[in-house]
C-alpha positions in Angstrom: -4.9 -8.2 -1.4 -2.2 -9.2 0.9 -1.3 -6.9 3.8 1.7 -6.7 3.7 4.6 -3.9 3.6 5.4 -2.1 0.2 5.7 -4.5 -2.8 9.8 -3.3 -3.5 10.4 -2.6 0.5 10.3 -6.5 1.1 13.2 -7.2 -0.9 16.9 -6.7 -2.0 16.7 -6.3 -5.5 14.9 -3.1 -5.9 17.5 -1.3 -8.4 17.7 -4.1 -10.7 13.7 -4.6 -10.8 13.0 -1.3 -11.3 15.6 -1.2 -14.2 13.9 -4.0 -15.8 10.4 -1.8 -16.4 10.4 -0.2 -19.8 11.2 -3.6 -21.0 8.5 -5.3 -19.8 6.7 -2.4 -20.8 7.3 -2.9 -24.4 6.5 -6.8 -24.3 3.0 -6.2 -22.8 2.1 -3.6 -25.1 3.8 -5.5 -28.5 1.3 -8.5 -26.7 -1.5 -6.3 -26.8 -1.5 -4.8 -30.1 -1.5 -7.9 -31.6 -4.9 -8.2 -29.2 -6.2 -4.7 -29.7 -7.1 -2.8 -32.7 -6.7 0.7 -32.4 -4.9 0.8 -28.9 -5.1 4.8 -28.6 -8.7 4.9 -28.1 -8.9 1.8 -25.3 -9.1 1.9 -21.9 -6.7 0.3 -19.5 -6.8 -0.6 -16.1 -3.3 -1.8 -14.4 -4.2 -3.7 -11.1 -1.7 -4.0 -8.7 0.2 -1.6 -10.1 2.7 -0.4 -7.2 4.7 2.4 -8.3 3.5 3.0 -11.5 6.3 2.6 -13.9 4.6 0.5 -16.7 1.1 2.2 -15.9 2.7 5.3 -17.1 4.7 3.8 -20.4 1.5 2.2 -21.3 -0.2 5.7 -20.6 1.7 6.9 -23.4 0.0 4.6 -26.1 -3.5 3.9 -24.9 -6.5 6.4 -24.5 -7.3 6.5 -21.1 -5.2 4.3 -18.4 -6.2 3.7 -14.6 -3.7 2.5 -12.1 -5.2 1.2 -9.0 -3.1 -0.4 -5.9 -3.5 -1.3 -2.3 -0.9 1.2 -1.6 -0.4 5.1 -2.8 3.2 4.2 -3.0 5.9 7.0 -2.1 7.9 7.8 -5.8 4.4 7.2 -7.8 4.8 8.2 -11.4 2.4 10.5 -13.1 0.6 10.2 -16.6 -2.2 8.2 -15.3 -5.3 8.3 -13.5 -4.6 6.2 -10.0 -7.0 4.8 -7.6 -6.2 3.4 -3.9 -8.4 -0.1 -3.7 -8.3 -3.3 -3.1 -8.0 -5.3 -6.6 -10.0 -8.0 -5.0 -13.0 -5.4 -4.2 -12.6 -2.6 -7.0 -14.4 0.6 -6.5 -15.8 0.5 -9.9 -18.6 -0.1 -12.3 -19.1 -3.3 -14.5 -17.9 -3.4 -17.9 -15.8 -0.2 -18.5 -12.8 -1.2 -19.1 -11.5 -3.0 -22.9 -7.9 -4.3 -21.2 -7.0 -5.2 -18.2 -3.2 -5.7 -16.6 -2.4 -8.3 -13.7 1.1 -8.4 -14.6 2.5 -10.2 -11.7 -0.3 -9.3 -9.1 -2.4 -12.9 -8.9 0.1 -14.5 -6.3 -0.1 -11.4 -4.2 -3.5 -11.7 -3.5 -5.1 -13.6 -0.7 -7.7 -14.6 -2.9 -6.8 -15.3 -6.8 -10.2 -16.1 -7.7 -11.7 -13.0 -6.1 -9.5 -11.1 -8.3 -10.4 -12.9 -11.6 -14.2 -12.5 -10.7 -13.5 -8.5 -10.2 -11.5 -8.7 -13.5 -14.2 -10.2 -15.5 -17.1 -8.1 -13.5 -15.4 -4.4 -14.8 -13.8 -5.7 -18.1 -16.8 -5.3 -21.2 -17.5 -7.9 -23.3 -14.6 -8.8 -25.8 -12.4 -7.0 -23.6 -8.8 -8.6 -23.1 -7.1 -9.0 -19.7 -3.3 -9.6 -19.9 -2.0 -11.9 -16.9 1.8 -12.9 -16.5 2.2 -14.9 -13.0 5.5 -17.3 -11.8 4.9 -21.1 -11.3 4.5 -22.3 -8.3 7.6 -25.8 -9.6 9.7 -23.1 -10.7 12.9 -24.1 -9.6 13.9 -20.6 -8.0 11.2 -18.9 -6.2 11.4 -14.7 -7.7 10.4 -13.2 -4.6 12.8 -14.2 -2.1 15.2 -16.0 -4.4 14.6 -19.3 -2.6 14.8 -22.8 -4.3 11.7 -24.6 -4.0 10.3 -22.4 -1.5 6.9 -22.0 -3.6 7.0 -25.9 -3.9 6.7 -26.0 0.9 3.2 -26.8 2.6 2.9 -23.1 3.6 3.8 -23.5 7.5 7.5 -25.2 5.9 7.9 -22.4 3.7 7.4 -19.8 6.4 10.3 -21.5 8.8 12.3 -21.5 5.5 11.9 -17.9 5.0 12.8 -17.2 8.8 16.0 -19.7 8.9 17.2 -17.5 5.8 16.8 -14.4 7.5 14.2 -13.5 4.4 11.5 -12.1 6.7 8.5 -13.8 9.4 6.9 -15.5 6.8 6.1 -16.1 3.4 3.5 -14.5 1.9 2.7 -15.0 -1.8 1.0 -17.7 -3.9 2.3 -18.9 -6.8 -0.2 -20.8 -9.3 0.9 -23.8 -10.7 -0.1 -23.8 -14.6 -3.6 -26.5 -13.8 -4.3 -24.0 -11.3 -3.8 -21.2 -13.0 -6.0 -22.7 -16.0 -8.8 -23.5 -13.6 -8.7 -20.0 -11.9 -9.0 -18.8 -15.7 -11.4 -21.4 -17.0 -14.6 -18.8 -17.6 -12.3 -16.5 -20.2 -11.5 -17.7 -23.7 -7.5 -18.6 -22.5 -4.6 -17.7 -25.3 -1.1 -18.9 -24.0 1.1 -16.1 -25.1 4.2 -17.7 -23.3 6.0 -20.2 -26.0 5.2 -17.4 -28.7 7.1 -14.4 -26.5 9.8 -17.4 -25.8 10.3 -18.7 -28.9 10.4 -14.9 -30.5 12.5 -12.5 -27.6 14.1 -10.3 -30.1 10.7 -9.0 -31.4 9.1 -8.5 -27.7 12.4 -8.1 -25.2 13.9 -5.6 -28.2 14.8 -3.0 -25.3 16.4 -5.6 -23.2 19.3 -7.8 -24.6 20.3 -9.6 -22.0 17.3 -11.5 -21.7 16.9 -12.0 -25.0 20.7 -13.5 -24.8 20.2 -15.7 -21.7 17.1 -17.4 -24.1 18.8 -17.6 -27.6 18.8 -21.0 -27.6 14.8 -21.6 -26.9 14.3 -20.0 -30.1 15.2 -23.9 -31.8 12.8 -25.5 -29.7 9.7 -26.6 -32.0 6.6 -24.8 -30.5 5.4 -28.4 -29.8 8.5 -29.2 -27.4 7.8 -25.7 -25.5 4.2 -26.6 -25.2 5.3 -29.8 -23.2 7.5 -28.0 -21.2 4.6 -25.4 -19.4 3.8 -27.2 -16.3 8.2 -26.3 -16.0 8.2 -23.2 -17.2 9.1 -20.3 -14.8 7.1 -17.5 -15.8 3.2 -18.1 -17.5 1.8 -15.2 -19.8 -1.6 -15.3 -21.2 -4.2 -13.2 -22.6 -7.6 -13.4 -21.7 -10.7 -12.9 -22.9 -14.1 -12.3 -21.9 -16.8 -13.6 -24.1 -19.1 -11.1 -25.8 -23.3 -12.3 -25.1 -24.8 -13.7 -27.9 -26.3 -10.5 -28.8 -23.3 -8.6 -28.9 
């Protein structure tokens, strides 16, 4: 994974991201149990999971829950099991985990398709991973509130980040969504992001100012949002790994 300083150190919005947890919380686990039966008895395992804040809500619902980040970072929350690794090179054995989180981790990492392979390699058969990640054409860039900085050849986008005084360089990799489908090509793929757009009161319930800002998707036909994806800022989708023929 990227070596770089702590995740919420490099920027100026710490407060307001931190506030903005339990809701997210909620979405991913409303995504899941429509994913999982019998959530209580799975095991979880949050990669990238920095501080610990959604580890733990999700600690609360599932059976056994493993955070695991490059980092032990200072503030961690308890309620869950945590181990210091690499998410690219997990300490772990194959297939012991049902669900998987890289909620925001795969344009961290210096090698997205290193991660995927480590995802499928300890997730069993039939096992979901769920993976939210910004696009790269987003018009905004989330880390370092930049327009079109994702969109740069990487050594533009590192004088861009040093001309507005946003660090030495920039350091994340944002997917755009026929990248993201090609990283994600071995799993059985389910776009979950026009469902939770079209329907933010049922998975933003604990946070209504988002779903306020997005009201107005909601008259969008599904077919319209589908369109729209290579645009879209934000990509959620659940993915599965396929159970062998004898399973």
């Amino acid at each position: 994974m990227s070596p770089s300083t702590s995740f919420l150190e490099r920027f100026s919005f710490r407060e307001k991201y931190l506030a903005s947890r339990d809701a997210k919380a909620q979405k991913i686990h409303k995504i899941l149990q429509r994913q999982v039966s019998l959530v209580e008895q799975v095991s979880l395992l949050d990669i990238g999971c920095s501080q610990g804040h959604i580890t733990q809500k999700l600690g609360e619902g599932f059976g056994m829950v493993v955070g695991l980040d490059l980092a032990d970072e200072i503030g961690r929350r308890p309620g869950f099991h945590f181990v210091q690794a690499d998410g690219c090179q997990l300490p772990l054995r194959s297939a012991i985990f049902d669900v998987i989180l890289l909620n925001h981790v795969l344009e961290h990492v210096l090698s997205p398709q290193s991660l995927l392979d480590e995802t499928w390699r300890v997730l069993r058969p039939g096992g979901i991973c769920y993976l939210a990640t910004p696009n790269k054409y987003s018009f905004l860039e989330p880390h370092y509130r930049l327009p079109f900085l994702s969109w740069l050849p990487r050594q533009l986008a590192h004088q861009y980040v040093r001309l507005a005084r946003r660090g030495n360089c920039y350091l994340d990799r944002l997917p755009s969504y026929y990248e993201l489908r090609k990283l994600t090509q071995r799993f059985q793929v389910h776009d979950q992001t026009c469902s939770v757009l079209a329907d933010p009161g049922v998975f933003f319930q604990a946070d209504p100012t988002f779903v306020g800002l997005v009201w107005w998707v909601r008259w969008f036909p599904l077919w319209l949002l589908r369109l729209m994806m290579p645009l879209l800022p934000v990509y959620i989708l659940t993915l599965r790994k396929k159970r062998l023929p004898e399973d």
